[in-house]
C-alpha positions as CSV (number, residue, x, y, z in Angstrom):
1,X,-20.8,-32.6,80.5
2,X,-22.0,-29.2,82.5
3,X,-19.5,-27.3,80.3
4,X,-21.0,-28.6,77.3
5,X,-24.3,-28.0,78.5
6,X,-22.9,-24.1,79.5
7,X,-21.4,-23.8,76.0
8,X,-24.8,-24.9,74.2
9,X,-26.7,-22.4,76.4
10,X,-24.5,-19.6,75.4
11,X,-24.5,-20.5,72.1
12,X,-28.4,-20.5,72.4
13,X,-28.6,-17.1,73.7
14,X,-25.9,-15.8,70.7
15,X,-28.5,-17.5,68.1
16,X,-31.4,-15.5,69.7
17,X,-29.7,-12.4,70.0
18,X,-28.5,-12.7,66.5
19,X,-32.0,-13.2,65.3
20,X,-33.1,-11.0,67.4
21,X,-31.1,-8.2,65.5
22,X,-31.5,-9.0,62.4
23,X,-35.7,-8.9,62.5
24,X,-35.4,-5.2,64.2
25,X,-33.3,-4.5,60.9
26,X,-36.2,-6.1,59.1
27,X,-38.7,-4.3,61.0
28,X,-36.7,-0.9,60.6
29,X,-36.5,-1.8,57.1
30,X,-40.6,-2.1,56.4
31,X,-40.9,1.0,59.0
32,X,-38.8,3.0,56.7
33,X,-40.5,2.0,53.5
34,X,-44.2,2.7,54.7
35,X,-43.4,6.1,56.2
36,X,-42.1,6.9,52.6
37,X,-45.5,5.8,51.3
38,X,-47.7,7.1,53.8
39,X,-50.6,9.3,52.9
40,X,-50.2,12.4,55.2
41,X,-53.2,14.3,54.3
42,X,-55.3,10.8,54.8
43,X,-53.5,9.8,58.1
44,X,-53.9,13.4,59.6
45,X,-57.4,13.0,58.5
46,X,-58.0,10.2,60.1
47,X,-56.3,11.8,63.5
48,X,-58.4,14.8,63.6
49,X,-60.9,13.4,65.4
50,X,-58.8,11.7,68.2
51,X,-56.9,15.1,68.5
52,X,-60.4,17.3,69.1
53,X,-61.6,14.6,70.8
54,X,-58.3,15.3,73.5
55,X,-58.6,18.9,73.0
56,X,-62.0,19.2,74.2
57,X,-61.8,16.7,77.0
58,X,-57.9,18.5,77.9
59,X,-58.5,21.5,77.9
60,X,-55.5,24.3,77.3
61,X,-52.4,24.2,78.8
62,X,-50.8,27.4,79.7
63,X,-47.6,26.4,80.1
64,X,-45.6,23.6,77.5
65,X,-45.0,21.6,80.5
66,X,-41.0,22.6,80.8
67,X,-41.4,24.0,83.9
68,X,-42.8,20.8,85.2
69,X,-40.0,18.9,83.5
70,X,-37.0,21.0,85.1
71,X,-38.9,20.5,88.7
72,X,-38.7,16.9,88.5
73,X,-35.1,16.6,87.0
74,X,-34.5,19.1,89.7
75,X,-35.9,16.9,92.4
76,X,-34.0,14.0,91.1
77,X,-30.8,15.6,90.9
78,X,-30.6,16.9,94.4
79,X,-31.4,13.8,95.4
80,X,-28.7,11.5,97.5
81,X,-27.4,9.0,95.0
């Protein structure tokens, strides 16, 4: 009986993994599709005030934030495992 019940949750977690797959294929499929129809000029529109929004609150960088980004993978890679 436990090996049955073993089996039929194993089988289980296949079916959900299985369908699991198959809707991110869907969902890659209807990503694809409406960034081939997107409007750019509308959506960057429709951006431009978020992204002065950030600007203005941000500030300007002066660096890219490499330098920042080597320092930590740095750090992390002297690091004792």
């Amino acid at each position: 009986m436990a090996a049955n019940d073993a089996n039929d949750a194993v089988l289980a977690r296949q079916r959900g993994i299985s369908r699991w797959v198959e809707t991110m294929r869907e969902v890659a499929a209807l990503r694809s599709a409406a960034l081939r129809t997107v409007d750019t000029a509308a959506a960057l529109k429709a951006l431009s005030g978020a992204f002065r929004l950030a600007k203005s609150t941000q500030g300007t960088r002066l660096d890219s934030g490499l330098v920042e980004q080597q320092r930590w993978f740095s750090r992390a890679h002297d690091r004792p495992a």
